[in-house]
Structures are given as structure tokens and as C-alpha cells.
C-alpha positions as CSV (number, residue, x, y, z in Angstrom):
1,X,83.2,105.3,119.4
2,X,84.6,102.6,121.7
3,X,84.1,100.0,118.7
4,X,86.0,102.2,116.1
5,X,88.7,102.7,118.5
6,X,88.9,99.0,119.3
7,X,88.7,98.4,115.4
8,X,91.4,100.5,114.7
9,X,93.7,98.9,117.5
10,X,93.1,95.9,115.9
11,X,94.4,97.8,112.5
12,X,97.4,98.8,114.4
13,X,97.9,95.6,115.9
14,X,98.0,93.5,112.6
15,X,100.6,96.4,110.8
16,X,102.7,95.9,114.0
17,X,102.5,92.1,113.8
18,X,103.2,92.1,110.1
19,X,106.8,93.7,110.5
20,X,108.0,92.1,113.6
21,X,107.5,89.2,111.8
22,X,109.4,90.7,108.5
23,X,112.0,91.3,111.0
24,X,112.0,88.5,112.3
25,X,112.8,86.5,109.1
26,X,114.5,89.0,107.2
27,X,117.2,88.2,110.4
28,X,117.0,84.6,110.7
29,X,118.0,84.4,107.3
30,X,121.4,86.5,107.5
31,X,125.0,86.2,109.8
32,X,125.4,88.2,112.8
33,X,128.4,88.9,111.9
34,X,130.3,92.8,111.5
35,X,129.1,95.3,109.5
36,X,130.9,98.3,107.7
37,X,129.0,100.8,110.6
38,X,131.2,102.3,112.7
39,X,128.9,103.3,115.7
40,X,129.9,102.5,119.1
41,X,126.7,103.7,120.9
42,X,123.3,103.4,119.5
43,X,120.3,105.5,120.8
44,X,117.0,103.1,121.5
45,X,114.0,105.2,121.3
46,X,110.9,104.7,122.7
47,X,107.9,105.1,120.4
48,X,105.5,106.8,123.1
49,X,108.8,109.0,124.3
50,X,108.8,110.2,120.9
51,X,104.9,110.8,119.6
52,X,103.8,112.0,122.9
53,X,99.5,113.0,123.3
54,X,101.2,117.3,123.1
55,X,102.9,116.2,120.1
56,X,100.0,113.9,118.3
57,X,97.4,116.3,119.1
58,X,99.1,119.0,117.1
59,X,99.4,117.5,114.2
60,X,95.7,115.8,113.9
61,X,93.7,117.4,116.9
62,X,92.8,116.8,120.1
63,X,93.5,112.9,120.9
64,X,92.6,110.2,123.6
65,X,94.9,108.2,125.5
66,X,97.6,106.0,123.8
67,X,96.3,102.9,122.7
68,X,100.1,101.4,122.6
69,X,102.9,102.1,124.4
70,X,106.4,101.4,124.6
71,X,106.4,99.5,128.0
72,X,106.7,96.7,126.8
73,X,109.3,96.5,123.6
74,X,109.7,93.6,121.6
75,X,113.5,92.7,120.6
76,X,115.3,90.4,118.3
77,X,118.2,89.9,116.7
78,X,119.9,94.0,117.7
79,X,116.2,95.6,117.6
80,X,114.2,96.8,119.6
81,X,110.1,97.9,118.4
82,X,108.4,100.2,120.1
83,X,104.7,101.4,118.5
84,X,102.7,104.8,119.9
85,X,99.3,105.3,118.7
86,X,96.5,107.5,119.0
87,X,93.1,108.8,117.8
88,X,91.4,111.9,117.0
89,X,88.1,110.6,117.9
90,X,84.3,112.4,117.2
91,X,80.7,110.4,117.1
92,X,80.9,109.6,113.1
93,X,83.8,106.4,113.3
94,X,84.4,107.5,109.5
95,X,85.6,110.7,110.9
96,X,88.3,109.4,113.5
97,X,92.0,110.0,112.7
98,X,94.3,107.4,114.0
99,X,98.3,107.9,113.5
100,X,101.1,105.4,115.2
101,X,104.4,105.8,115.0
102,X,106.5,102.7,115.2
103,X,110.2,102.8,116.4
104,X,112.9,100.5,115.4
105,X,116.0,101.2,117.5
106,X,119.5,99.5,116.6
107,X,120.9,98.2,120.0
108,X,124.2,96.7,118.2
109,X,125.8,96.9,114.9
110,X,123.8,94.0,113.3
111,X,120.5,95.6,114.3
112,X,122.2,98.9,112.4
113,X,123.2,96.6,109.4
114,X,119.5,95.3,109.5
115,X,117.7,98.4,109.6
116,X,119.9,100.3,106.7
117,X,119.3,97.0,104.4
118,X,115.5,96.5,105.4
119,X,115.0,99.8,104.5
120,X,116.3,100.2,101.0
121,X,115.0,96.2,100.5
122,X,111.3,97.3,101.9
123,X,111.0,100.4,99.5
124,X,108.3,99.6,96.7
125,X,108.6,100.7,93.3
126,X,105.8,102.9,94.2
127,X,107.7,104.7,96.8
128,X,107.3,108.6,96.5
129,X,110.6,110.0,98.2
130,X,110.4,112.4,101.1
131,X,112.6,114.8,101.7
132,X,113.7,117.0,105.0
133,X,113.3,114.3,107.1
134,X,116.0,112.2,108.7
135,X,118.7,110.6,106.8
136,X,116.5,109.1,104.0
137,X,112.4,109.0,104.0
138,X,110.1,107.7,101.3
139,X,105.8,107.5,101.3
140,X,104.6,103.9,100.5
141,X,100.4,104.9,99.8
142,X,98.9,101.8,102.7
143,X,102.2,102.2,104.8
144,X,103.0,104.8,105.7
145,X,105.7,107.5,105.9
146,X,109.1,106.0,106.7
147,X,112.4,107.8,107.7
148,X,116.0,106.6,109.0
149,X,118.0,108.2,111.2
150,X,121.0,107.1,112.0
151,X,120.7,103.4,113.4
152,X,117.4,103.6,113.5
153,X,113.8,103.3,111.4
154,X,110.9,105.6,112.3
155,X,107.4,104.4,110.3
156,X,104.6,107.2,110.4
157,X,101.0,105.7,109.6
158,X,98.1,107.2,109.8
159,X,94.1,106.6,109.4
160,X,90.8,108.0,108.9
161,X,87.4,106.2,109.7
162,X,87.9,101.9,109.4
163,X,89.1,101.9,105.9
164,X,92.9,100.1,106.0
165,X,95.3,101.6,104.1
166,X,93.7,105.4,103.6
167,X,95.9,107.4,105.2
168,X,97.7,110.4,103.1
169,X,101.3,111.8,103.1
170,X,100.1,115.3,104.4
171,X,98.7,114.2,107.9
172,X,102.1,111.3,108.2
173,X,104.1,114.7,107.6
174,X,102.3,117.0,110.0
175,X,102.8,114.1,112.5
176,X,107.0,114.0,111.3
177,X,106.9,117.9,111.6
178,X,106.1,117.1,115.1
179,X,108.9,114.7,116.3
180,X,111.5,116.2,113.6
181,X,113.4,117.1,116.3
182,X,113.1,113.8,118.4
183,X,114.6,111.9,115.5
């Protein structure tokens, strides 16, 4: 069990590293300078704050200790990512459920700006839209779930056993059911 938990955090792990990155260039490449967004105050969320263990464990079961947090944040350029995970573990690692929940949170208008672009530039053709969640959400098969609200980007993923890339709309929606009001 240990090894498909570890496995799995290393899943997380790479997704995680994948966008920060994305960020990362998507903002290096564009001027800070104002945007058409008029908000004055923007509300950074914490991922674990969020997807707590009450909240994770009703929507895939009973679950074991985060295995991120948001303690420690990583910002650039106005945004701030936090990432939540956890596991619905048993003794088969084919049968473990991992979700994470990744928070991008707008700290200033050009982390707004980013967020509402990256998210309309990110959507595949293959995107199935979502609705009932946030201001805008779309499915992406291998992603994930993703919803804005206001300033910020919430991305719902979710696994079962240590096949990448396998999780399904309905568990990413049970999960969103859960923190629907925390968006």
C-alpha cells in the first residue's frame, strides 16, 4: 500500500510540476501591465483549506492523511498554487482512489488576467463542458475537472489504481459537490 501511495504522489507531483511550469511561461511571455478586471480584493485559497479529509472522504470514502498541503504555496507572477491530495486506500493498489485538488488563487489583477486567459487558452477541443459549477467548468479525460471562480482556477483530478490519466467526471464531480460551497 505504502508503494502505491508513494506512486501516486509521484503522479501528483509530476501534474503539479507540469502546470507551475505552464504558468510559469505562459507569464514570462506577457506584460504585467492592467487588465479590464475591476476587482480590488482577491480571495487566495488554500487547497487543503478547501478539500479538507471530512470533505474528501465523502465523496470517495474513507481517506488517509493528505499527502500535499498548502503550507507551503508556490507564487509567481499574481498566483499563488496550492495542491490537496488524498487516497482512498485498500490492499489491492488497483483499487486505491486518489483525488487532488489544485488551487490557483489571483493575488493581483495580472494573476486575474492570467487565470481567465489560461483558462479559455488550456481548454482542449476535447473538453466536455460542465455545468453548475463556478463561473465556467469543463472535463478534459487525463486532467481533470476544471472550474473558475472569480479570480481564481480550481482543477479536480482524480485516480484509481497506478494507471495516469484514468480518472472519470463522476468521482471529479462528487469531489466539486463537496467544496461547491468553498468556491
Amino acid at each position: 500500500m505504502k508503494g502505491a501511495w508513494l506512486k501516486t504522489g509521484g503522479i501528483v507531483a509530476g501534474i503539479i510540476g507540469i502546470v507551475v511550469v505552464l504558468a510559469l511561461l505562459s507569464n514570462d511571455k506577457q506584460s504585467a501591465g492592467p487588465s479590464d478586471h475591476s476587482s480590488t480584493t482577491f480571495s487566495v485559497v488554500g487547497a487543503c483549506d478547501v478539500l479538507t479529509s471530512g470533505r474528501a472522504s465523502a465523496a470517495i470514502g474513507n481517506v488517509e492523511a493528505a499527502q500535499t498541503n498548502g503550507d507551503q504555496p508556490f507564487t509567481a507572477s499574481g498566483i499563488q498554487i496550492t495542491n490537496c491530495g488524498y487516497a482512498h486506500g485498500t490492499e489491492n493498489v488497483n483499487d486505491i482512489i486518489s483525488v487532488n485538488l489544485q488551487v490557483r488563487s489571483a493575488v493581483n489583477h495580472a494573476g486575474a488576467a492570467t487565470n481567465q486567459r489560461e483558462f479559455s487558452l488550456l481548454k482542449t477541443s476535447g473538453a466536455q463542458p460542465v455545468s453548475g459549477y463556478g463561473d465556467a467548468a469543463y472535463w478534459v479525460q487525463g486532467e481533470g475537472l476544471h472550474i473558475r471562480s472569480g479570480d481564481n482556477w480550481y482543477m479536480i483530478s482524480n485516480n484509481k489504481g497506478q494507471q495516469q490519466g484514468n480518472g472519470t467526471l463522476a468521482i471529479s464531480k462528487s469531489v466539486a459537490d463537496q467544496i461547491k460551497s468553498k468556491l
